[in-house]
C-alpha positions, 0 to 999 in steps of 0.5 A: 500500500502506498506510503503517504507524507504527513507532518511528522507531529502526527507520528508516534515512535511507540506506536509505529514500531508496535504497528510494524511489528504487528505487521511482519507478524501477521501479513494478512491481517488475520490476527486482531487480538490486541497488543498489551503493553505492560506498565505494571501497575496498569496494563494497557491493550491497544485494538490491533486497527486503528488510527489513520486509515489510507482515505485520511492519510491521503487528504492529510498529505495533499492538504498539507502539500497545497499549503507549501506549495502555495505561498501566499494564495488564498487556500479554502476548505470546503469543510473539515478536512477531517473530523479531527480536532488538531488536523483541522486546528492545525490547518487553520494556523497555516491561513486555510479558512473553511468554507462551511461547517460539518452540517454544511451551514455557510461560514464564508460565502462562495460570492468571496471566492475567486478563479485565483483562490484555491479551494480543497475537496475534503476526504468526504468528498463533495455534491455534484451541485457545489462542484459545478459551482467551483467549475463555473467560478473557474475554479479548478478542483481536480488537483485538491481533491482528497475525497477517499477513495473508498468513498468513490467506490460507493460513488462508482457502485451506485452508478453501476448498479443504477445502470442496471435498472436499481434504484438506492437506499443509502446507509448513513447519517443524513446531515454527515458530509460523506451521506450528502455527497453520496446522495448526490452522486447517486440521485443524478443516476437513480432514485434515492432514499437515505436510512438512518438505522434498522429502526428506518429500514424496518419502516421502509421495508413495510412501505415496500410491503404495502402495510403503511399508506404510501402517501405518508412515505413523503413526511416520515422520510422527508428529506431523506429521497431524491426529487421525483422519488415514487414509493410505489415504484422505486423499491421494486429493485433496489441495492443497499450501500453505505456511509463508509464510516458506519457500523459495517455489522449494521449495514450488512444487517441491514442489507440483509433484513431488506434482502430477506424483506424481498425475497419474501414480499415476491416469492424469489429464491436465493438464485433469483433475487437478483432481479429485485435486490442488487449485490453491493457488499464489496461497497464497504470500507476495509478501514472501518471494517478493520478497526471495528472488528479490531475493537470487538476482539480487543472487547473479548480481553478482560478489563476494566475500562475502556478509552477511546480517542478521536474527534467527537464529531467522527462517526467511525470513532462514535461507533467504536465507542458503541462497541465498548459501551456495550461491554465495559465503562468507556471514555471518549476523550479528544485528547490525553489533557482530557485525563484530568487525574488519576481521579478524574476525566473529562470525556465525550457523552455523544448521546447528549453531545456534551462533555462531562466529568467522571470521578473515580474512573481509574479503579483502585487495584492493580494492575488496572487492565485499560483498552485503548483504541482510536478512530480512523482521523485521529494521529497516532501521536495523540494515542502516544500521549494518552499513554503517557498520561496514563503512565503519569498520573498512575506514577508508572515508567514507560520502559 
């Protein structure tokens, strides 16, 4: 796999020479038991997958190559580069400026833009409405593009499966930026309709059965389809693919409720579903899908807490604090000066979008077994510090 330039800072000696060494260990990945660092009073068990994945990697080194390469231009960003905190802070004291928030709400106007500016996709790429806006400004994107490859392949897929007669239910968050650039890619090829959750398919899947009225399809789903979408006969051929960074267990599940839906409602056979369900299992990011299965197999070693670190604006990292929460205490933090005290913390709700503090969260034995995972935006540096901080405040020496 390619090897990417990023700035240095975002680097960790501890955890590359670990990730190296995991590596020559296990070449194809078929491993993802967890990595324990012994501190002696506090063991510390690292998921096998995480941090920067090859999506972010590459945003991150174009991005940063934009701003050398052009002194004194005016650089924009179409949003966050990514949903970290320090990558996107640290972009902004370069002098880029981002054009809108993570919700799409207008910061700077694109009135303010002009031919001479450069303005940067970022790795969730973009709608085709906004990229033929930058092209009549006269802006060129092409070379400061950084959507995620694995998110053009969702793109490419849906265009392929729409060409066959499909139309589209994504798997995503509404509002996120990646789940808007999908929509749009896809509904300039077929009809579209967005899922939030099982609770969403399951609904859907009885307007496809006909057990609710289809005219109220348009208010409970409103905002979630595509112009001119017809409920009474956009779904009788359908494929299911998916915001990249969502649970990939809930997508195929999802999938698979919908296929299993169909088969049913028609009467098909496994070999004939096909003519109303499209295959697009191969539309799921190896990243995300690493990363989660990583957690969940780091979640079989006993423990007594759990930390995850990343941006709290990040989907992929929100559902590896799903995973944990489902098994032990967990704590989101966005930083290691998150971790206030051997007694304290202060750590991400994203039920409540808040933080708050928790007491007594390091329990009073030893050792303590803490595992220790990131999301996909976040620097492995930042991983290195909350292991240091760990080290501190339990008065323990990295060796």
């Amino acid at each position: 796999m390619k090897q990417f330039e990023v700035p240095v800072k975002y680097r960790s000696p501890i955890i590359s020479a670990i990730k190296n060494k995991r590596k020559q260990e296990d070449r194809l990945k078929k491993d993802f038991s967890p990595t324990m660092l012994d501190l002696g009073a506090v063991k510390i068990y690292l998921a096998r997958h995480f941090g920067f994945c090859y999506g972010v990697e590459n945003a991150i080194e174009i991005a940063f190559r934009t701003v050398e390469e052009n002194p004194g231009k005016r650089i924009f960003l179409l949003s966050e580069m990514i949903h970290n905190p320090q990558v996107n802070a640290d972009l902004q004291s370069y002098g880029v400026r981002f054009l809108q928030d993570t919700y799409g709400k207008q910061l700077i106007s694109f009135d303010d833009v002009t031919p001479e500016d450069i303005v940067v996709i970022p790795a969730f790429g973009t709608t085709l409405a906004i990229e033929q806006m930058l092209r009549e400004k006269g802006i060129q994107t092409e070379k400061y593009n950084t959507t995620c490859p694995f998110v053009e392949k969702v793109w490419n897929r849906s265009e392929q499966i729409a060409a066959k007669g499909y139309s589209i239910v994504i798997h995503g968050k509404p509002m996120h930026e990646e789940t808007r650039a999908t929509f749009s890619h896809a509904a300039a090829n077929a009809p579209v309709v967005i899922v939030n959750d099982m609770q969403d398919a399951k609904i859907l899947g009885q307007y496809i059965t006909g057990e609710h009225a289809p005219e109220s399809f348009y208010e409970t789903f409103k905002g979630k389809y595509s112009k001119g979408f017809d409920i009474t006969r956009d779904l009788e051929r359908f494929g299911v693919v998916n915001q990249t960074t969502q649970l990939a267990s809930d997508t195929q599940a999802i999938a698979e409720y919908l296929k299993a839906l169909v088969m049913k409602h028609y009467g098909l056979t496994a070999s004939s579903i096909g003519e109303r369900f499209a295959d697009t299992r191969d539309t799921l990011c190896y990243a995300t899908s690493d990363n989660q299965t990583a957690v969940t197999r780091m979640l079989e070693t006993p423990a007594d807490l759990a930390i995850v670190v990343g941006g709290y604006n990040s989907s992929n990292t929100t559902h590896l604090v799903e995973l944990c929460e489902e098994k032990l205490p967990t704590y989101f933090i966005s930083n290691a000066e998150k971790i206030i005290s051997a007694e304290e913390i202060l750590h991400f709700n994203f039920h409540t979008k808040a933080e708050l503090i928790t007491g007594k969260f390091l329990p009073e034995k030893s050792p303590i077994n803490i595992l220790l995972t990131s999301g996909a935006s976040c620097p492995d540096a930042v991983v290195e510090e909350v292991i240091k901080r760990l080290a501190e405040v339990k008065g323990v020496a990295i060796q």
